[in-house]
BAMAR-75413 format. One record per residue (C-alpha): residue number from 1; residue in one letter; x, y, z. Coordinates in steps of 0.1 Angstrom, whole numbers. Each point is the difference from the previous one (the first is absolute). Example, Ala and Ser with C-alpha at 12.3 -4.5 7.8 and 13.67 -1.06 7.14 Angstrom:
# BAMAR-75413
     n   res      px      py      pz
     1     A     123     -45      78
     2     S      14      34      -7
This chain:
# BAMAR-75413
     n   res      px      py      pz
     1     X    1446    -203     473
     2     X     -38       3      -4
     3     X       7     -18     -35
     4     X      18     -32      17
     5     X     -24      -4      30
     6     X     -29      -4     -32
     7     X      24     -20     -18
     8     X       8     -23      34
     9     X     -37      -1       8
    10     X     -12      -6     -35
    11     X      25     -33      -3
    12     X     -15     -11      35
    13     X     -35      -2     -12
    14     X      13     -15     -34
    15     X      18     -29      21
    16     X     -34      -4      25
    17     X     -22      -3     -34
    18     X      22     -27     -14
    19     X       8     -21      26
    20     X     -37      -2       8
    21     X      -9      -5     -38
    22     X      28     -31       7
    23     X     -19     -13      33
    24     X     -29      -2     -23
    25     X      13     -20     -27
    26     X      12     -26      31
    27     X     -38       0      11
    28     X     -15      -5     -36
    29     X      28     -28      -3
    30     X      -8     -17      31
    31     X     -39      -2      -8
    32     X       5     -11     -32
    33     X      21     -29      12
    34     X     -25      -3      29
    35     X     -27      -3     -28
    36     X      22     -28     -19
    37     X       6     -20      30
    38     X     -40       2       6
    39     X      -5     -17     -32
    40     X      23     -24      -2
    41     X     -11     -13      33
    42     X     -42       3     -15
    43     X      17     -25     -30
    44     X      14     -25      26
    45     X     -27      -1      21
    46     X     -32     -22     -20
    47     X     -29     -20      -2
    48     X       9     -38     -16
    49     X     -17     -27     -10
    50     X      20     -36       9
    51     X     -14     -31       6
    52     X     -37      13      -7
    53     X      -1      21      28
    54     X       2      40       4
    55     X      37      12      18
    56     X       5      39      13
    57     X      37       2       2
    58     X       5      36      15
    59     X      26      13      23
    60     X      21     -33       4
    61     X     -33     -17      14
    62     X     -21     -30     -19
    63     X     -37      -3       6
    64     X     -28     -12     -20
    65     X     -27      23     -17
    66     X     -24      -5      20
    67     X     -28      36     -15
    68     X      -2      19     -27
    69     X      35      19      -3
    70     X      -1      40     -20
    71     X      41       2     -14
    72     X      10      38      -3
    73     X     -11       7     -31
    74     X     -36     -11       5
    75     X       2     -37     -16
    76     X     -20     -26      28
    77     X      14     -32       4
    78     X     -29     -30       8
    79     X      10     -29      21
    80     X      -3     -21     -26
    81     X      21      14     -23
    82     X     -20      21     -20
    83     X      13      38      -2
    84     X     -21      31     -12
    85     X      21      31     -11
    86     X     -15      31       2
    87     X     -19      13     -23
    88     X      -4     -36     -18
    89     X     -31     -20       3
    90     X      12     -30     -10
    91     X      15     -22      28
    92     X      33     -20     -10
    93     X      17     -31      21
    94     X      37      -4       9
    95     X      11     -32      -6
    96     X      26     -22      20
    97     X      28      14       4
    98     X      -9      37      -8
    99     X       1      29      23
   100     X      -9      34      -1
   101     X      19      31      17
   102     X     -21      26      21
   103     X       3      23     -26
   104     X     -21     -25     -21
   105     X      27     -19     -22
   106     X      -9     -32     -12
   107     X      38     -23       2
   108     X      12     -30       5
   109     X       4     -10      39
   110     X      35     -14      -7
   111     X      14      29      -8
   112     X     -16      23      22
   113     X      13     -24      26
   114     X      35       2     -17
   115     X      -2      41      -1
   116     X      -7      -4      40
   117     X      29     -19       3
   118     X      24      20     -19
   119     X     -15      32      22
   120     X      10     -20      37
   121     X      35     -10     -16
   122     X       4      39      -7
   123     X     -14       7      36
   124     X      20     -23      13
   125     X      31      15     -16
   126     X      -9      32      11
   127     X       2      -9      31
   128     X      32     -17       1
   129     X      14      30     -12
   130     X     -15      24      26
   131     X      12     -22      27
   132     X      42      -3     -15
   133     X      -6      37      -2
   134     X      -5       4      33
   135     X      17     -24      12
   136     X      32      17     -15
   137     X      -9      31      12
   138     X       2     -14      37
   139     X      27     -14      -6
   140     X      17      27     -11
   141     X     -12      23      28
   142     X      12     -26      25
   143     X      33       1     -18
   144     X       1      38       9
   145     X      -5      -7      40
């Protein structure tokens, strides 16, 4: 009897230990994806250079550069164009047409602006989806009334 209460007690604190090793996994899996969304959101959001002037596109919103901007990993944008990445001395220019992402990539403004439309078409679909979800669901529980 002793023998199977051990036995009973010992698989109860095996079960606890895993299913908290397997709420941890979730946690790491959800931060990691957290992280990812993070930097995918620092690569759309920029500093461009069209029609001679200096553009901030972060967040959805437009405005023009207007002081010295520092991107995330140190680089500082001028308002004229001219960029100094860390630890460089030498100052380089983007030319028109050219952006560069917060985390200090140097692209092409097209296709940063084609990446940003791609990530509200995927948003956007998202969405959709959410909503037909729940909009099943209530139908469904109305159904049950």
């Amino acid at each position: 009897m002793k023998t199977l209460f051990q036995s009973l007690a010992f698989a109860c604190l095996s079960l606890c230990l895993v299913n908290n090793s397997l709420g941890a996994d979730e946690k790491e899996k959800d931060a990691k994806k957290a992280e990812k969304m993070a930097e995918k959101k620092a690569e759309l959001n920029h500093i461009a250079m069209k029609d001679g002037k200096m553009w901030v596109m972060k967040d959805g919103k437009t405005t023009e550069l207007t002081e010295t901007a520092t991107l995330m990993d140190g680089t500082q944008v001028m308002k004229d164009g001219s960029y100094l990445a860390k630890g460089e001395t030498e100052k380089k220019m983007l030319k028109e047409g050219e952006a560069i992402t917060w985390k200090g990539k140097v692209t092409d403004h097209d296709k940063v602006m084609k990446d940003l439309e791609k990530h509200k078409e995927k948003k956007a679909e998202k969405a959709a989806k959410e909503t037909e979800k729940e909009v099943k669901e209530t139908v469904k529980e109305a159904e049950k009334k």
